[in-house]
MIDOSE-1310 file (N, C-alpha, C; in nm, 2 decimals, decimal comma, always signed):
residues 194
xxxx	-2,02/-7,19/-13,40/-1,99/-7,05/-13,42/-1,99/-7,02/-13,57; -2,06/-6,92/-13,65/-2,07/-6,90/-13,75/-2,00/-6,76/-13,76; -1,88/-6,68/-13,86/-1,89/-6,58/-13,87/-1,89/-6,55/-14,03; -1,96/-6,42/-14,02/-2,03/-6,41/-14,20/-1,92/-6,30/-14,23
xxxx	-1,90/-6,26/-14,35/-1,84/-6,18/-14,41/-1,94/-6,10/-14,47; -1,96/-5,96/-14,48/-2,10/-5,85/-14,50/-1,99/-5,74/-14,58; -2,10/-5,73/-14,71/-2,05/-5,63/-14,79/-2,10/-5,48/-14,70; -1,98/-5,39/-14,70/-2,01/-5,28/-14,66/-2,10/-5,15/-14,75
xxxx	-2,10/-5,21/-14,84/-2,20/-5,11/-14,91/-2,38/-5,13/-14,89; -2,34/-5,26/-14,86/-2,52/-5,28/-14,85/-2,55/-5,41/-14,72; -2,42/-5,42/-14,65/-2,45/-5,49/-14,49/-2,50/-5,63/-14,55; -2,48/-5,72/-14,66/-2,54/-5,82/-14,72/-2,41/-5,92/-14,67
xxxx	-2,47/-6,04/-14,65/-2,35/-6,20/-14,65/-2,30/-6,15/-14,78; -2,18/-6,17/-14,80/-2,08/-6,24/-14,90/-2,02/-6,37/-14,86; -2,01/-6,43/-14,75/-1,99/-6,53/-14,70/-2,01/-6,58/-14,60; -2,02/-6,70/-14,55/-2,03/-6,75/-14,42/-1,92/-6,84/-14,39
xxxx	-1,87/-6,85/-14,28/-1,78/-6,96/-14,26/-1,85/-7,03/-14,14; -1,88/-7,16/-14,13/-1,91/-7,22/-13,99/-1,82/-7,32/-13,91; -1,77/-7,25/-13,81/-1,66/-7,32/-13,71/-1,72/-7,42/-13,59; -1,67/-7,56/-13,60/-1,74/-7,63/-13,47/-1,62/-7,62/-13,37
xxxx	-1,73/-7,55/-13,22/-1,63/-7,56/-13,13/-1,69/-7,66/-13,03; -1,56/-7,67/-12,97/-1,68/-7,72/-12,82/-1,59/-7,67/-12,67; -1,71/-7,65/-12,57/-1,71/-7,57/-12,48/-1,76/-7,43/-12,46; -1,78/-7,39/-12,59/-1,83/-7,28/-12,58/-1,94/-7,24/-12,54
xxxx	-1,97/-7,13/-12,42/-2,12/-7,10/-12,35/-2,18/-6,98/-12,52; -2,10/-6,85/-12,51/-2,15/-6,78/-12,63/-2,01/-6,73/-12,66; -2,02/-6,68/-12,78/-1,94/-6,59/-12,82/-2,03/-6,43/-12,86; -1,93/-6,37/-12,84/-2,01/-6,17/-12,84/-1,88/-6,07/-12,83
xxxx	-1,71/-6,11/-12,88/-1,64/-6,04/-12,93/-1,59/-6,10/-13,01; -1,52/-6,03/-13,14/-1,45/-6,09/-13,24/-1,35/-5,94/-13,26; -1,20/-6,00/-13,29/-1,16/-5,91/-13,39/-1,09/-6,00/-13,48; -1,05/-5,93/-13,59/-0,98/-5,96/-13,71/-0,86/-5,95/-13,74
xxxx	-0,76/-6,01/-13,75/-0,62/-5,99/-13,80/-0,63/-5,88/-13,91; -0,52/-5,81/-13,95/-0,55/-5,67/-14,06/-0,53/-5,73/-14,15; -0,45/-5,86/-14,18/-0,47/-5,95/-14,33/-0,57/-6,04/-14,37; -0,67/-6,00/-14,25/-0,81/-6,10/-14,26/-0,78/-6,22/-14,27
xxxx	-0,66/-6,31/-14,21/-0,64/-6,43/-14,20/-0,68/-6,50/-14,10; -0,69/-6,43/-13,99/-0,73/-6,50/-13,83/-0,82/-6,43/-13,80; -0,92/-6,46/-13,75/-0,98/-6,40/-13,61/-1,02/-6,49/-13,46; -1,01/-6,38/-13,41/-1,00/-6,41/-13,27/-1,15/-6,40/-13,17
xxxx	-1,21/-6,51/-13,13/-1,40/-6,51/-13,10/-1,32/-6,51/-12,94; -1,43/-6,47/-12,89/-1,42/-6,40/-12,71/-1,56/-6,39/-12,69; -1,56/-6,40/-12,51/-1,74/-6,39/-12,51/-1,74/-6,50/-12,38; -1,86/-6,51/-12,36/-1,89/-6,57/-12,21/-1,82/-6,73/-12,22
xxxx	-1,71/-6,70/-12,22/-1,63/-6,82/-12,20/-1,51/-6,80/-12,17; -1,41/-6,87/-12,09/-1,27/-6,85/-12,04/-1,18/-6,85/-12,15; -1,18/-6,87/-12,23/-1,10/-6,87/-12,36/-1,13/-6,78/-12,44; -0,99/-6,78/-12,56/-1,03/-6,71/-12,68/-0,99/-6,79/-12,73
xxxx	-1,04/-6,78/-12,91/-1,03/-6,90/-13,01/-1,00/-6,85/-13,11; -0,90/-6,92/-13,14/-0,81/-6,80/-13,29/-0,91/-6,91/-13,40; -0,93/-6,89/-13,49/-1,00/-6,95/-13,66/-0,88/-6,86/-13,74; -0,85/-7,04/-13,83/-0,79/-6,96/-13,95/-0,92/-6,91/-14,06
xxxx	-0,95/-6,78/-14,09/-1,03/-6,75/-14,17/-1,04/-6,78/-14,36; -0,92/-6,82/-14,35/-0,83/-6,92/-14,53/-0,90/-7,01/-14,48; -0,85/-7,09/-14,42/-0,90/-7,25/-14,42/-1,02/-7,28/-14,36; -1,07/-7,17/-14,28/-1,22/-7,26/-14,20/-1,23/-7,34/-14,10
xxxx	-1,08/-7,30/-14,04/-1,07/-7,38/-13,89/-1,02/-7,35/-13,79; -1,08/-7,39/-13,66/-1,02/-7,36/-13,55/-0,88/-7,36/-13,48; -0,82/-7,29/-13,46/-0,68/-7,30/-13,37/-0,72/-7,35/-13,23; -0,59/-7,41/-13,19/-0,62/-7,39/-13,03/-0,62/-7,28/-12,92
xxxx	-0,76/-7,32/-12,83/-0,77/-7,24/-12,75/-0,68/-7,12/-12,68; -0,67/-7,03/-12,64/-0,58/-6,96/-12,56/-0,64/-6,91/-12,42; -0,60/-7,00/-12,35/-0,63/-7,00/-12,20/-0,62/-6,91/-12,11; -0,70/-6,81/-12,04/-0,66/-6,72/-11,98/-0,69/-6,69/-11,80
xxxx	-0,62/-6,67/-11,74/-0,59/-6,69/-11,60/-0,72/-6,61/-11,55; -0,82/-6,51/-11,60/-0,84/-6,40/-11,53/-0,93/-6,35/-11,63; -0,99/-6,41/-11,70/-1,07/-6,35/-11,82/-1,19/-6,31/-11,81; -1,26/-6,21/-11,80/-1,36/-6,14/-11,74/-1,50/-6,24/-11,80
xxxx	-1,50/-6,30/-11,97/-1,59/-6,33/-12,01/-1,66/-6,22/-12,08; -1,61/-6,11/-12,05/-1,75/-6,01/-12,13/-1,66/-6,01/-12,28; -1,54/-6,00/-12,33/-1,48/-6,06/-12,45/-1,40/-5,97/-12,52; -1,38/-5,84/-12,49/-1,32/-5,69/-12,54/-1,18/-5,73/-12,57
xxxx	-1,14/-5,71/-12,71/-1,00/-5,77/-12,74/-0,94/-5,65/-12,86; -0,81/-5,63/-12,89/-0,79/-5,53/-12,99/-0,66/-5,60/-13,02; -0,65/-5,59/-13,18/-0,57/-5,66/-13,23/-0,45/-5,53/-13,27; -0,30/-5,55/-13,26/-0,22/-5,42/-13,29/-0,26/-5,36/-13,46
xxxx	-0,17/-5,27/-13,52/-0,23/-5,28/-13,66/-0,13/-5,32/-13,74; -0,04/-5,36/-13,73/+0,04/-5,45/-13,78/+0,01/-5,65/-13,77; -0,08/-5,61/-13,69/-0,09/-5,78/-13,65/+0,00/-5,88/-13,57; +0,09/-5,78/-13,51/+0,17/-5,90/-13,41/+0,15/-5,89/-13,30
xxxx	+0,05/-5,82/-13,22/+0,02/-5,88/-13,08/-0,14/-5,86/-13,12; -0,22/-5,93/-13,02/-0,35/-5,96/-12,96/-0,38/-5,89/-12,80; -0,45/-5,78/-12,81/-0,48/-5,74/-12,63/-0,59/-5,77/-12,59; -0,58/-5,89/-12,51/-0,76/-5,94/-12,41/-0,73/-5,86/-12,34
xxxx	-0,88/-5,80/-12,28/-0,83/-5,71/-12,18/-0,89/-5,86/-12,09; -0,86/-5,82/-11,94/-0,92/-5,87/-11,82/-0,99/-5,83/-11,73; -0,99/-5,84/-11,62/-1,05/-5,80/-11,49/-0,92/-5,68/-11,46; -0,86/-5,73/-11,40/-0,75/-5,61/-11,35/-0,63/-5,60/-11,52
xxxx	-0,64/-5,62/-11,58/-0,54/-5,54/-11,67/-0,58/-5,61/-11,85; -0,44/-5,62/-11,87/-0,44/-5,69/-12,05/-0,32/-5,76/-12,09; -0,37/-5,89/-12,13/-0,31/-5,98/-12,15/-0,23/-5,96/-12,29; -0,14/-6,00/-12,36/-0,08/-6,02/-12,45/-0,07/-6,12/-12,53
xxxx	-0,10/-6,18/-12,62/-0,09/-6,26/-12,70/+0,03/-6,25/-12,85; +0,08/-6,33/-12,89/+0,15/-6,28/-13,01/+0,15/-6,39/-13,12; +0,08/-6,35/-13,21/+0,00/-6,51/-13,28/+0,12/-6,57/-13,35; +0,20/-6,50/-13,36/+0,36/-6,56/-13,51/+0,38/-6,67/-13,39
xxxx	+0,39/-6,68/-13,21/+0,48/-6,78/-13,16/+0,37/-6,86/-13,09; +0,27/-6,80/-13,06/+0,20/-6,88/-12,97/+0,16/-6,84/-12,85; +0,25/-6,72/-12,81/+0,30/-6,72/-12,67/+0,21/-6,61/-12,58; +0,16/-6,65/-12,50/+0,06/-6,56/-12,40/+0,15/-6,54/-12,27
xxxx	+0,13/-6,36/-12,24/+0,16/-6,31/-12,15/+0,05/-6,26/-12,08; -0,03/-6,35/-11,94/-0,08/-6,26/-11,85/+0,01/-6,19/-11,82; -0,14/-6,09/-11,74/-0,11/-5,97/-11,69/+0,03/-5,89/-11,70; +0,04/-5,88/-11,89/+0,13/-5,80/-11,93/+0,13/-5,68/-11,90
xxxx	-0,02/-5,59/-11,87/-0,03/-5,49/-11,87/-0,09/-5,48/-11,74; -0,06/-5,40/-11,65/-0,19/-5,44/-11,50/-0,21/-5,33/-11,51; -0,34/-5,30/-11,45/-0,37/-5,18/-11,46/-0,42/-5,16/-11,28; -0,36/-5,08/-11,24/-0,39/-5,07/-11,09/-0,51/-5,00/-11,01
xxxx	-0,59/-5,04/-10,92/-0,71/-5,00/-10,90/-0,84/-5,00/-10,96; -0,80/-5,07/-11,12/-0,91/-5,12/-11,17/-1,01/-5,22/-11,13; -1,18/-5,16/-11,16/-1,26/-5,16/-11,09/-1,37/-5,26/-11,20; -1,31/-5,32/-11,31/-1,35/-5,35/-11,39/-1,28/-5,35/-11,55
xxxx	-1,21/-5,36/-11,63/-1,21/-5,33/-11,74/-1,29/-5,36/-11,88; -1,38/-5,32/-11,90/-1,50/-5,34/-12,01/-1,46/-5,33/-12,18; -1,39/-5,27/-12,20/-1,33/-5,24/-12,32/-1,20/-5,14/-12,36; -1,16/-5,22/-12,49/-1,02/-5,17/-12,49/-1,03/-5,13/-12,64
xxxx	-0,91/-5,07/-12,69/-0,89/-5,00/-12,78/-0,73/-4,97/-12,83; -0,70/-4,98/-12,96/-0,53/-4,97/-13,00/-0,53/-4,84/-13,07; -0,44/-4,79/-13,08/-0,46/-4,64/-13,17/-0,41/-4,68/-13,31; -0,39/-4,62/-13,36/-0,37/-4,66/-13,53/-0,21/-4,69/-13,57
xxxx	-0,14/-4,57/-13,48/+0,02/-4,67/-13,49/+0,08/-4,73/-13,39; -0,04/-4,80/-13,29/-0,02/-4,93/-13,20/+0,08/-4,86/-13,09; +0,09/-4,77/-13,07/+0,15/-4,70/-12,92/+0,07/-4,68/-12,80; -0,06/-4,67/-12,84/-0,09/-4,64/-12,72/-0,22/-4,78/-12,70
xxxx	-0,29/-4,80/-12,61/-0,37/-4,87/-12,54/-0,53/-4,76/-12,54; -0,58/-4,79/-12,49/-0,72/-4,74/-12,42/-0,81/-4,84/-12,35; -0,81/-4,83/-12,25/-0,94/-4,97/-12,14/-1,02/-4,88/-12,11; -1,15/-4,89/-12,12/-1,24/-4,84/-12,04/-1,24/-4,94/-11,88
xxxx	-1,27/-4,85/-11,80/-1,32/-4,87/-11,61/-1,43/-4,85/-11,60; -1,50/-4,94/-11,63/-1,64/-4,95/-11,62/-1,68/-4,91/-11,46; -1,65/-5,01/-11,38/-1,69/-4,96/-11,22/-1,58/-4,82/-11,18; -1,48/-4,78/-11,22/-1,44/-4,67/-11,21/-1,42/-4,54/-11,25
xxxx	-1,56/-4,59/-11,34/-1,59/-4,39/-11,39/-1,49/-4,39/-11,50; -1,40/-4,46/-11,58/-1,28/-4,34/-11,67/-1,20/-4,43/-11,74; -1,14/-4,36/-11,81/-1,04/-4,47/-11,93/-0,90/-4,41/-11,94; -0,84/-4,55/-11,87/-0,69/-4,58/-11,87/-0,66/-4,54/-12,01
xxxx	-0,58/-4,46/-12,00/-0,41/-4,44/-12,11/-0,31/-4,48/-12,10; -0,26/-4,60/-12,22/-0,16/-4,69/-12,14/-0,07/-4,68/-12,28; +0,04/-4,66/-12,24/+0,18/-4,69/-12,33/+0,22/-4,81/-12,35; +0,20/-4,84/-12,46/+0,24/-4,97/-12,52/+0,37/-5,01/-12,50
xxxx	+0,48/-4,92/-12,55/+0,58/-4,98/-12,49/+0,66/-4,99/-12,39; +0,56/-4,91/-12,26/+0,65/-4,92/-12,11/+0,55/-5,00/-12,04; +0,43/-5,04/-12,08/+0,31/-5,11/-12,01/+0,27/-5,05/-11,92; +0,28/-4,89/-11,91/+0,20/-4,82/-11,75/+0,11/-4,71/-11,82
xxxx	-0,02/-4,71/-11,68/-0,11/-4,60/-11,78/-0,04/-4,45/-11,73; -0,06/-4,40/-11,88/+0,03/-4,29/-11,83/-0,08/-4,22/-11,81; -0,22/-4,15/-11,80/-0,31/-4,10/-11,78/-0,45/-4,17/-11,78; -0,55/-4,09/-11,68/-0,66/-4,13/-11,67/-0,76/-4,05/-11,72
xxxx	-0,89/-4,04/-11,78/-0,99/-3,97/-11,80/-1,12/-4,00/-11,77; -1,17/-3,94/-11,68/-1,28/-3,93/-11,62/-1,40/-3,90/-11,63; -1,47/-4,00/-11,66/-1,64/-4,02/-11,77/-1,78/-4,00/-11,63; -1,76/-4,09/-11,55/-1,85/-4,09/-11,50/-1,97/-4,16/-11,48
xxxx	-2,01/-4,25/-11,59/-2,11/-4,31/-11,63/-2,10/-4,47/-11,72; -2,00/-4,52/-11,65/-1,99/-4,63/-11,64/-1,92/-4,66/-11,74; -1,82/-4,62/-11,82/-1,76/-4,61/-11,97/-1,79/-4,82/-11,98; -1,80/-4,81/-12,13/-1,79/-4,99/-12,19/-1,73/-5,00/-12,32
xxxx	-1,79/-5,04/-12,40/-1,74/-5,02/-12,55/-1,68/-4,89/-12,61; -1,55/-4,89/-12,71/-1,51/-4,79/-12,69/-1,48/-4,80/-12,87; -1,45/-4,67/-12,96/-1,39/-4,73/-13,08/-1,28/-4,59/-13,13; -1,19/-4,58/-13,20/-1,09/-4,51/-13,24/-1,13/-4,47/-13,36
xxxx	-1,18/-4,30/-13,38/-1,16/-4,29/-13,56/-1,01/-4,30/-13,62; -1,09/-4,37/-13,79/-0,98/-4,36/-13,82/-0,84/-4,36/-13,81; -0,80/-4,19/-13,79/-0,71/-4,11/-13,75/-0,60/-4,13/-13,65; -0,73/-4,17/-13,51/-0,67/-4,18/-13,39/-0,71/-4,10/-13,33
xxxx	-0,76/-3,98/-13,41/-0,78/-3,79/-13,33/-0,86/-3,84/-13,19; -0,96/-3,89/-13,20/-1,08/-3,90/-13,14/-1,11/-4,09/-13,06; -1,14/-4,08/-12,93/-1,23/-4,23/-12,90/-1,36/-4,19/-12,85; -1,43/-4,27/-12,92/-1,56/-4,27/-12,89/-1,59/-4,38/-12,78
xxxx	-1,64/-4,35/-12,69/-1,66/-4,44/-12,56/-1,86/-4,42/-12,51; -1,88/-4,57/-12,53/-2,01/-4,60/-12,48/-2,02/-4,58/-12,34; -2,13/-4,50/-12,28/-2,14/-4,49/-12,10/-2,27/-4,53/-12,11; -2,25/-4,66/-12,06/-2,38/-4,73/-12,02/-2,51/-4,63/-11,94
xxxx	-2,45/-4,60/-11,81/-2,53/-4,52/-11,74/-2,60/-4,39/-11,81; -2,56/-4,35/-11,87/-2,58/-4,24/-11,87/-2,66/-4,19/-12,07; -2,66/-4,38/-12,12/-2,67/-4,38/-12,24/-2,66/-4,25/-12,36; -2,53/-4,24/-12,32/-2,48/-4,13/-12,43/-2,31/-4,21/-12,48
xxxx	-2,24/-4,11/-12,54/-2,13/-4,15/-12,61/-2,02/-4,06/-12,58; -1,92/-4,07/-12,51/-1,82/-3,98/-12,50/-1,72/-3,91/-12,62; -1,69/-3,84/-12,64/-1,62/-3,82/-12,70/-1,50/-3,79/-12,71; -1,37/-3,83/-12,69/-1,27/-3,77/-12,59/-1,17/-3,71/-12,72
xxxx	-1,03/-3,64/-12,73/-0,97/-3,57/-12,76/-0,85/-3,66/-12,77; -0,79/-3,75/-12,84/-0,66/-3,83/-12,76/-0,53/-3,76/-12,78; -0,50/-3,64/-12,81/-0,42/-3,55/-12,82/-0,41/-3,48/-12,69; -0,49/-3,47/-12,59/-0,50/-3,40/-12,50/-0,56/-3,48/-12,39
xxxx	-0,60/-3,64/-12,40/-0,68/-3,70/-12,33/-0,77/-3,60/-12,28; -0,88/-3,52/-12,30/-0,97/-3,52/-12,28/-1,13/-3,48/-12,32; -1,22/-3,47/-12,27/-1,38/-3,50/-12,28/-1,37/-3,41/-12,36; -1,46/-3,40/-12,48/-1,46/-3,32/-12,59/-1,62/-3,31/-12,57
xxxx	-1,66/-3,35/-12,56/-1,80/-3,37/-12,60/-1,89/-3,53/-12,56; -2,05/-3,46/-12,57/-2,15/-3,60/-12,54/-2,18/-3,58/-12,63; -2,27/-3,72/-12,67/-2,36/-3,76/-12,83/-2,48/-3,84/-12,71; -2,57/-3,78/-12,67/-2,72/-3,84/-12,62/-2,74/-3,96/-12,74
xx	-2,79/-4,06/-12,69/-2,83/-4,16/-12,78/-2,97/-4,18/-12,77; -3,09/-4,22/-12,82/-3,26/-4,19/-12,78/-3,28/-4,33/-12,70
């Protein structure tokens, strides 16, 4: 597993780091600790793999009961928990002890969860329901969704501006871009993609 470090002004390597794992089928999610110390690889494999990003090496695996494989993870912004999402809900991780909590978060009637999302002062959650049309709103600190929003078109990848104001959510089906309202949970607008 290779991950590069890319200048944002011009998308160029500034660095590479190369990590040997083994077991790994692919990796196709990463996030980043906000002190850029750790990150976390996810992807068509039952694990996630913390890398210390200082030293150039692998942590031990973090084993998960129910891990979809497609690899959708959000780090809080403080850095003390880790959210895999799963099949039916989102697991918890908390890198300072080690300690993994399945199905911290269950999400009920979910039909898939494809991607997730933290807001900026780590209160709330976002999953996209890929086979259920719509994206859970989940309270971080009671672990229930407190609202649903209703896409239609297979919601997947999702991202938070800045702010928080706004998530942008990928709908496969319908290859456009949601744009939802998170003040009001709801549909603001499409972005057609070509």
């Amino acid at each position: 597993t290779e991950i590069y470090t890319l200048s944002l002004h011009d998308a160029l390597p500034i660095s590479t780091q190369v990590f040997q794992t083994t077991g790994t089928k692919s990796a196709d999610a990463m996030v980043v600790s906000p002190d850029s110390s750790a990150a976390y690889v996810g992807g068509d494999i039952d694990d996630v793999l913390p890398y210390n990003t200082v030293a150039g090496t692998e942590g031990g695996q973090i084993a998960l009961s129910r891990f979809s494989g497609y690899g959708p993870m959000a780090m809080s912004p403080d850095g003390s928990t880790l959210y895999i999402q799963t099949v039916v809900g989102v697991d918890e991780y908390t890198p300072a002890n080690g300690k993994l909590v399945q199905d911290a978060i269950p999400v009920s009637g979910s039909q898939g969860l494809w991607g997730i999302a933290v807001s900026p002062d780590g209160s709330t959650l976002y999953a996209s329901d890929n086979g259920g049309d719509l994206v859970d709103v989940i309270n971080v600190a009671t672990k229930t969704v407190t609202s649903t929003i209703a896409l239609g078109n297979a919601p997947n990848a999702m991202v938070l501006s800045p702010d928080g104001s706004r998530l942008y959510v990928l709908e496969d089906k319908a290859n456009e871009i949601a744009v939802i309202n998170t003040a009001s949970d709801t549909l603001v607008t499409t972005i057609s993609m070509p």
